[in-house]
N, C-alpha and C positions, 0 to 999 in steps of 0.2 A: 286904470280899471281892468284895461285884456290882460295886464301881466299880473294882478292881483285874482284874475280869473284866472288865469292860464297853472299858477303858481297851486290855487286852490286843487285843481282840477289834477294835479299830477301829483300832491300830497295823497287823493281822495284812492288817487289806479293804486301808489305803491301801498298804500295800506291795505287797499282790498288786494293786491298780490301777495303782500307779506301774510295774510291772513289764509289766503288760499291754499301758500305751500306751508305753510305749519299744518294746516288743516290735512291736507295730504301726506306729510310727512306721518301727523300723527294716526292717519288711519294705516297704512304700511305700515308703522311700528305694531299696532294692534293686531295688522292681520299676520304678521310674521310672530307675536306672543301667541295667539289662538292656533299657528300653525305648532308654535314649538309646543304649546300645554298638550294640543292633539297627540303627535311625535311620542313626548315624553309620557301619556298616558299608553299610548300604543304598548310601548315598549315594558310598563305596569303592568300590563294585559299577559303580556307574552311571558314577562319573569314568572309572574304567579300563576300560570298556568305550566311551565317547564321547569320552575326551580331554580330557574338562572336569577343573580341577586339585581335589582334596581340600579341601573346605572344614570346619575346624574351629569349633565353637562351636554359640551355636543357628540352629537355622537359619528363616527367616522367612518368610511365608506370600507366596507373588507374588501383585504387584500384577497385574488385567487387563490387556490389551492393547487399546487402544482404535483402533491403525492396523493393519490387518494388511498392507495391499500396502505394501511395500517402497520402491519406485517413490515415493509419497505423503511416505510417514516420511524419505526421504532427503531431498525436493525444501524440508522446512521444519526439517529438521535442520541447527544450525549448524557449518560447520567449524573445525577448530581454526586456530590462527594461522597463516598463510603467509610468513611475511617479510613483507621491502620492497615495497611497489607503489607505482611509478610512479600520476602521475594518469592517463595513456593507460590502464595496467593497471586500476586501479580501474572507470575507468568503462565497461569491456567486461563486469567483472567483473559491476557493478551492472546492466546490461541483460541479461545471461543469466541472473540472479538474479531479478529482478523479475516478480511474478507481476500486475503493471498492466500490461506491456507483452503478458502473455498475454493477460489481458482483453481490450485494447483489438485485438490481431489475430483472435482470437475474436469478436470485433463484427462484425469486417469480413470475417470468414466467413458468421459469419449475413445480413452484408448480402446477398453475393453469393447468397447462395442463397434468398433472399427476390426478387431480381430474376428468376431462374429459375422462380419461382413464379408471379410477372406475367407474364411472357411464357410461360406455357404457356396462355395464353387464346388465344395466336394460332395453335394447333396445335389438328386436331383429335381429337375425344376418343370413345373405341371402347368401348362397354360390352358383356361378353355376360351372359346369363340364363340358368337354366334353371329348367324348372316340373315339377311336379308336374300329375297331372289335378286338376280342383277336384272337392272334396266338395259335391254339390247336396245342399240340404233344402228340403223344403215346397216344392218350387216344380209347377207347376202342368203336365200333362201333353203339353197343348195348345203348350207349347212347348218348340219344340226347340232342341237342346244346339251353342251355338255354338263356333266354329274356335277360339277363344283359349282353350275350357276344359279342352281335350284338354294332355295331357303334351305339353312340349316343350321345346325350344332358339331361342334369340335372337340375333343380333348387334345392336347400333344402331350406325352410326355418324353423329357431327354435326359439324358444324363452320359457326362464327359468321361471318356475312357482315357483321356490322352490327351496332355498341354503341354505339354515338354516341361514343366517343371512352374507357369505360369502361379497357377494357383499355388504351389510352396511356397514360392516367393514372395506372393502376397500375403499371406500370410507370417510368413519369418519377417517381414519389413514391420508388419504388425505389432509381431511380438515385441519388438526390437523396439516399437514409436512405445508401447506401455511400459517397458522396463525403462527409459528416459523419462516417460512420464512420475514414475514413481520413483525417480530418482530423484525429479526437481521438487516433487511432494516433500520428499528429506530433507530436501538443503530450506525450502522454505519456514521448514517447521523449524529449522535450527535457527536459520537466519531469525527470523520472530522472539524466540525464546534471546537470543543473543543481544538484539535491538532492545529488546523489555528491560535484561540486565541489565545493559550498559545505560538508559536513561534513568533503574532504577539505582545502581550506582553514582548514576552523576549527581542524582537530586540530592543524596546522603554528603556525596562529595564536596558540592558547592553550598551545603548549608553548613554543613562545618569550617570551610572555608570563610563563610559570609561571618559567623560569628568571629574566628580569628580577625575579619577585616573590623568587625566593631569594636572588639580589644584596642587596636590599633589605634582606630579613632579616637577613644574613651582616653587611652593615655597620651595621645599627641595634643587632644582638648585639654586633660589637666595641664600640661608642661605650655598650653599658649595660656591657659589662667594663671599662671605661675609668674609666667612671664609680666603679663598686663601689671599684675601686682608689681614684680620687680621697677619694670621702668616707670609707675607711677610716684613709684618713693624715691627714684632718681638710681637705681640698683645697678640699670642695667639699660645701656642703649636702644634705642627705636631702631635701628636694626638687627637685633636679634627678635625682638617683636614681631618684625616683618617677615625673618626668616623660620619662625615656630609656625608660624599662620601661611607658608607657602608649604611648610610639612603638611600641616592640617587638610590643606586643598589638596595634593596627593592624595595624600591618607583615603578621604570621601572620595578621591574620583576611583580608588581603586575599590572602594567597596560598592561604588556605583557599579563599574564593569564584572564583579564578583554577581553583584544582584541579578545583572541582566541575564548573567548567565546563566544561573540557579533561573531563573523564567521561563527560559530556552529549555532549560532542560526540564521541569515541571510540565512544559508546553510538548513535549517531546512524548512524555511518560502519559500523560493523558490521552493525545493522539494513538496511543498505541492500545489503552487499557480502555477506553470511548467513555473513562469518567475522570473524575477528580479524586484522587487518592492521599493518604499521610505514608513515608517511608517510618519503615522500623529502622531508628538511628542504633545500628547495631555495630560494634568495630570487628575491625578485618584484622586477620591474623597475620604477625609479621612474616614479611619475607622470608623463604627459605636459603640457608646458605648455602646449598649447593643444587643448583636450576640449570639442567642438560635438556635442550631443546632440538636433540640433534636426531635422536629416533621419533620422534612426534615429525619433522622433518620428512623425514626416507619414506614414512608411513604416508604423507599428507597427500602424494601419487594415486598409492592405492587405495585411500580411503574416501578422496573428496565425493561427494554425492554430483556435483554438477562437472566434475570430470568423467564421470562414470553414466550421468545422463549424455555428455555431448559423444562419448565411445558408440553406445546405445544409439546414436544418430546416425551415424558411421556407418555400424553396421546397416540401419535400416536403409540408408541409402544406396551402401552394397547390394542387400536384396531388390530393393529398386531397378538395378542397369540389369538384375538377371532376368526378372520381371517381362521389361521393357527388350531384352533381346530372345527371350523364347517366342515374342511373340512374331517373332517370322516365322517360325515351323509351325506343320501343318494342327490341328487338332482334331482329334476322332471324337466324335457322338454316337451314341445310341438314340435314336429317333422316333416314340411311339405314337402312332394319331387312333383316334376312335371317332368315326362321323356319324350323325344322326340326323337324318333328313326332315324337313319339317313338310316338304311336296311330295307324292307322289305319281310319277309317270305312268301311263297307261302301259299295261302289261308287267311293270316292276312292284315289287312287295316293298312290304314298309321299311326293310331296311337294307336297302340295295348298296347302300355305300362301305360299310362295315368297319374293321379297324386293319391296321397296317403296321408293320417292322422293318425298321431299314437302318445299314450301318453308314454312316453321313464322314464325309471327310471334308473338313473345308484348308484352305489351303491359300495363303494368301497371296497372291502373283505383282497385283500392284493398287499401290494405297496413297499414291501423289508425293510421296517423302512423310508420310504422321509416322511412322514408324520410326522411321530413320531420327525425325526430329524428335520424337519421343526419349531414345536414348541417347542421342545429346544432351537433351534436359537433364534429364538421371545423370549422366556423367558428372557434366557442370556442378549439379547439387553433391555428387559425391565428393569434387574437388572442395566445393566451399566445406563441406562436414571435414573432409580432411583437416584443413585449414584452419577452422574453427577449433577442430580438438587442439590441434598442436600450439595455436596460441593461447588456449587458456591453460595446458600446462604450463607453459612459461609465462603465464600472469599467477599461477597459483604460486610457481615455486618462487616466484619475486616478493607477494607474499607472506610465502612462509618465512622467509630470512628477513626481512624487513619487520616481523612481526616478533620472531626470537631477539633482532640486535634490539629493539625498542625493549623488548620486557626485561634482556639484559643491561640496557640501560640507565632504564631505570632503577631495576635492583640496587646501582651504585649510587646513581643520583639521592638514592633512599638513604644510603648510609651515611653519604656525604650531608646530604642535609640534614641525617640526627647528630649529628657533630655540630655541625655550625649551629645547630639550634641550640643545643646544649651550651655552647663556646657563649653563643648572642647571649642566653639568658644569665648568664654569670657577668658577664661584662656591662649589662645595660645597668643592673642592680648596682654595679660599682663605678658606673659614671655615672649614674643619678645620685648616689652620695656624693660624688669627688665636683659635681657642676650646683648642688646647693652650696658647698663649701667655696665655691669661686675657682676653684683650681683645677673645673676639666671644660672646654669650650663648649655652646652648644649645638653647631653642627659634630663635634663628636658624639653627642649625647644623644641626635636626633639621626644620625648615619646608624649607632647599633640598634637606637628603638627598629628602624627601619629593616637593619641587618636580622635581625629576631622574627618580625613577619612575615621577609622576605622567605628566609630559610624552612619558620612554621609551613607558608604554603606550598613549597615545594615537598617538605615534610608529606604531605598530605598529597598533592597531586602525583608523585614521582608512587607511592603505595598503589594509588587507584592506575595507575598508567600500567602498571606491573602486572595488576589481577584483570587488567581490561587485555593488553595485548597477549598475556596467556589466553586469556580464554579465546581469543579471537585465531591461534592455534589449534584449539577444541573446534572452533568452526569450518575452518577447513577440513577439519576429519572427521566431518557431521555430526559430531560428537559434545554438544554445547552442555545437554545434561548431566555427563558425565562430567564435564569439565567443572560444572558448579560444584558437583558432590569432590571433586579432585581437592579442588582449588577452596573450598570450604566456604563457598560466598554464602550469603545469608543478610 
C-alpha cells in the first residue's frame, strides 16, 4: 500500500509539473506574439506615416553609419552600369572620377599659396599692442616709475630694407616647389588617361580572346563527340577517346584562364571609371610597316613631366642652402612705433608718449649651432634632390628602350603569327578531311586544331601589345592624348 501510495503520489507531482511548464511555456509563447504583433504594428505605424513600405518578418538591428556627409558617400560610391562607352567617353569619365587628379591640383594650390607666403617678406608688417599697467613689487622707493609701465596702446610698424638675399630665395624655392607641382599635375593626368586605355583595351582584348577560346572548345567538343561515336561502333580505339577528351580539358582550362582575365581586367576598368561600363568592340588598325622609335626616345629626356617635376625639386632645394646660408648676415629694418597712453601722470598731457623712427640692425653672433644645422639639412635634401633626379633619368631611359624593343617586338610576333594562322587554318581543314578518312592520326589533327588557336591568340595579343607599349612611349613624353589621336585607338 506505501509503494502504491508512494507510486500514486509521484504520477499526481509530474503531471501537475508537466502541466505547469506547458502552462508556462505557452504564456512566453503568447507574450513573445503580443510582443511581436506590437513591434510589427509599430513598424505599420512608422511606414504609413514616412512612406517607407511594410516590412514583414524579423526585423534586424542597423548597422552604424560610419559616412555621414552625403557629398563623401556619393564621391566613393559605385555606380551601376551605364551602357556603351566610347574610349573618348571612358576616359573623361576616368578624370572626373579620379581622386589623383585631386590630389595632384591640391598640391598645386598648396604650391601657390606657399609662394604668397614668401613674398609676404617683401611687405611691410604692422603689429598693435595693448598693456595693462604693470604690477610693481619690492622695488625700491628711490625709483621712479617709468613711461612704458603705465596702461597703454602700441602700433609698430617695420619693414625689411636688407636680407641678403633671404626672402628671394624663399621665394625662388617657391616658385620652383609649384612648377614640380604642376608637373606631377601632367604626368598624373596622363598617367589616368593611359591606365583608362590600357584597361579599356584590355577588356576589348580579352573578350575577343574569350570567344576565340569558345571556338576552340566548340570544335575540340565536336571531334570528342565524333570520337565517342567512332569507338562505340568499334572505329576507333579508347585511346584516342581518352586523348580527344584530355584536348577538351585544355581547351576549358585555357578559356578558364582567358575568363579570369577578361575579370581582372573588367575589374580594373571599373575601378578606374567608379561604374560598370560595355567597351565599343571596335578593331584596331593594322600595324604600321615601318615604326622608328628613336626620336620619341631622345625627346622622352626633355619631355617627361615627372623628370621635369624632380629638376624643379633640384632647383628648389638649391634655393633652399641660399636661403639657409644668408641667414648669417646681418638684416636691416625700418622700425616705426606709435604709443597711446591709457594713464595719465600728474603734470603730463594726454599724450606724453607719442611715436618713434629708428633704423634696427639685428645681426646674428650666436644661435647654439640652428643655423649651422639648418644648412646641413638644406644640403643633405639637395644631395637626395640630386640623386633622385639622376636616378629617375636612368629609370625613364630603361623605360623608354624596353618599351620601343617590346612594341618592335611585337610588330614581328604580329606578322609572324598571321602566317601561322593562315598556315594553321588551311591545314586543320585538310586534316579534318584526311583523319575522317582514316589516313591522318589524331594527335595530328588535334596539334593543328590547337596550332590555329594558339597562333589566333597571339594574333590578337602581339596587335594590343604593339598599341599598348607605343603608347606607353606617349606617356613618358606626357603626351598620352596625342598618342591615342597618333596611334588611332578608339
Amino acid at each position: 500500500m506505501k509503494i502504491q501510495r508512494k507510486t500514486i503520489a509521484y504520477s499526481a507531482l509530474c503531471a501537475l509539473l508537466i502541466s505547469g511548464c506547458s502552462t508556462g511555456t505557452d504564456s512566453i509563447q503568447k507574450q513573445q506574439s503580443a510582443l511581436s504583433q506590437q513591434e510589427s504594428s509599430d513598424i505599420a505605424e512608422n511606414s504609413s506615416g514616412s512612406g517607407i513600405p511594410d516590412l514583414s518578418g524579423p526585423v534586424s538591428t542597423p548597422k552604424p553609419v560610419l559616412i555621414q556627409d552625403s557629398s563623401v558617400e556619393e564621391m566613393f560610391k559605385p555606380q551601376s552600369a551605364s551602357g556603351t562607352f566610347s574610349l573618348a567617353a571612358a576616359l573623361q569619365q576616368a578624370q572626373d572620377y579620379s581622386l589623383r587628379t585631386v590630389i595632384s591640383r591640391a598640391r598645386i594650390d598648396e604650391a601657390e599659396q606657399r609662394i604668397d607666403e614668401a613674398k609676404a617678406g617683401y611687405y611691410p608688417k604692422l603689429q598693435a599692442m595693448a598693456k595693462t599697467a604693470d604690477w610693481i613689487s619690492d622695488r625700491s622707493s628711490q625709483v621712479s616709475k617709468s613711461f612704458d609701465e603705465y596702461a597703454q596702446m602700441q602700433l609698430t610698424l617695420q619693414y625689411n630694407l636688407m636680407d641678403f638675399g633671404r626672402t628671394s630665395h624663399a621665394v625662388g624655392s617657391a616658385n620652383q616647389i609649384h612648377q614640380s607641382a604642376t608637373f606631377s599635375s601632367d604626368s598624373e593626368f596622363n598617367s589616368v588617361s593611359f591606365d583608362t586605355t590600357k584597361a579599356y583595351l584590355d577588356v576589348r582584348r580579352y573578350t575577343l580572346l574569350l570567344a576565340a577560346a569558345k571556338d576552340h572548345v566548340a570544335v575540340t567538343s565536336e571531334l570528342v563527340d565524333t570520337l565517342n561515336v567512332r569507338v562505340a561502333g568499334g572505329g576507333s580505339p579508347q585511346s584516342e577517346l581518352i586523348r580527344g577528351q584530355l584536348a577538351l580539358t585544355n581547351a576549358l582550362n585555357r578559356q578558364k584562364t582567358i575568363d579570369l582575365q577578361l575579370a581582372k581586367a573588367k575589374q580594373k576598368l571599373r575601378s578606374l571609371l567608379g561604374q560598370e561600363i560595355s567597351v565599343e568592340m571596335a578593331g584596331l588598325d593594322d600595324l604600321p610597316a615601318n615604326a622608328d622609335f628613336n626620336a620619341m626616345i631622345s625627346a622622352i629626356q626633355l619631355d617627361n613631366p615627372n623628370i621635369k617635376a624632380r629638376l624643379a625639386e633640384l632647383n628648389s632645394a638649391k634655393e633652399d642652402v641660399s636661403a639657409a646660408r644668408a641667414a648669417r648676415y646681418p638684416s636691416v629694418d625700418v622700425v616705426g612705433a606709435y604709443k597711446k597712453p591709457f594713464q595719465n601722470p600728474d603734470g603730463l598731457d594726454g599724450n606724453y608718449l607719442g611715436g618713434n623712427v629708428a633704423l634696427q640692425v639685428s645681426v646674428p653672433v650666436l644661435d647654439g649651432g640652428i643655423n649651422s644645422s639648418r644648412i646641413g639639412q638644406a644640403l643633405a635634401r639637395l644631395r637626395a634632390a640630386e640623386a633622385t633626379y639622376g636616378q629617375l633619368q636612368r629609370d625613364i631611359s630603361e623605360m623608354a628602350f624596353n618599351l620601343s624593343n617590346d612594341a618592335l617586338s611585337a610588330k614581328d610576333m604580329w606578322k609572324i603569327q598571321g602566317q601561322a594562322k593562315n598556315d594553321a587554318s588551311r591545314t586543320k581543314d585538310l586534316y579534318l578531311d584526311e583523319f575522317r578518312l582514316g589516313t591522318r592520326s589524331l594527335n595530328d589533327l588535334i596539334s593543328v586544331q590547337t596550332d590555329f588557336f594558339n597562333a589566333n591568340v597571339g594574333r590578337v595579343t602581339s596587335q594590343y601589345d604593339y598599341y599598348l607599349s607605343a603608347l606607353g612611349l606617349y606617356l613618358l613624353s606626357g603626351q598620352v592624348d596625342n598618342g591615342i589621336k597618333t596611334l588611332k585607338l578608339r
